[in-house]
N, C-alpha and C positions, 0 to 999 in steps of 0.2 A: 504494500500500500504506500509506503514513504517513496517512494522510486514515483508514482504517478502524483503524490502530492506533489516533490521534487519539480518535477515536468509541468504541471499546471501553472507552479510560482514561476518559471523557467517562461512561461508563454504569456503570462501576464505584465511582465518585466518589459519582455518585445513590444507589446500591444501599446502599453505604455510609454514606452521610447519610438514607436511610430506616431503617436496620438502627440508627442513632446514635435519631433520633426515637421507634421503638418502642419501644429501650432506658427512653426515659425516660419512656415511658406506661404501661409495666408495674409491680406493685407482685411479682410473682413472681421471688424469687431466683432459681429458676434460669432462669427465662424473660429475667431483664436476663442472666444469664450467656453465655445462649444467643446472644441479640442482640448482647453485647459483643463475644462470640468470631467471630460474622456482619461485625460490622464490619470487626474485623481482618482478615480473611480476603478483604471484597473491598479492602481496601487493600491488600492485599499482592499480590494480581490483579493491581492497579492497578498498584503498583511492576513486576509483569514485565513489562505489555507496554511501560511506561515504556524499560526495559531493552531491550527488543525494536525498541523505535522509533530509541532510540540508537546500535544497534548497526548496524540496517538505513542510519542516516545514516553511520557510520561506514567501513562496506562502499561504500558508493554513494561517499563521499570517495576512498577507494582505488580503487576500478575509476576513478573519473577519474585519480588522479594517475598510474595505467599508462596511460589512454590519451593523455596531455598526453606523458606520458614516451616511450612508443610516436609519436607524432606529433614529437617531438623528435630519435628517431633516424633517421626515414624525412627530415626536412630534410637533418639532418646529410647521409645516403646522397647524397640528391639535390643538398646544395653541391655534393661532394665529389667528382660528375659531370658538372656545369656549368663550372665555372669554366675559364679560358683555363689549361693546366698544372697544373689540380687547385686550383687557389689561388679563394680563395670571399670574397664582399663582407664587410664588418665587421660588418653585424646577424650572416651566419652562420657566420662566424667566432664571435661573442659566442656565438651558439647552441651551439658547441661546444664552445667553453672555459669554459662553464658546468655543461653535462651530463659532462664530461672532471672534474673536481671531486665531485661529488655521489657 
């Protein structure tokens, strides 16, 4: 999905700098008006899916940090099954006295 948000910002940037170009080939007030307010407008495109891309990174940072988290409790469980009297090695012992904190 970022590869086509990428691409959209990528085409909205153009449109923008064509709409900037016409701007300055016109001698028609309201036709530079026109193109002015064109400009803006795919800039502003530009800034949402900007916004969209960030967000989607965002989201995608979170679903790992459940599943790193989710993957950290399932250790835990399975120390906590193993060990000789429930008693678990020092990495998962560290595993749990770190997620036991957070």
């Amino acid at each position: 999905m970022l590869v086509k948000v990428a691409e959209h910002i990528r085409v909205c940037i153009e449109q923008a700098r064509e709409a900037r170009e016409r701007f300055a080939q016109v001698d028609d007030r309201l036709l530079k008006a026109d193109f002015n307010d064109l400009e803006a407008r795919w800039l502003r495109l530009a800034e949402s899916y900007k916004f969209i891309e960030q967000l989607e990174v965002f989201l995608t940072d979170g679903k790992s940090f459940r599943e790193r988290r989710a993957l950290g409790a399932e250790i835990h469980l399975m120390a906590k099954s193993q060990g000789p009297g429930g008693k678990t090695s020092g990495a998962l012992a560290f595993t749990r006295t770190t997620q036991t904190r957070r």
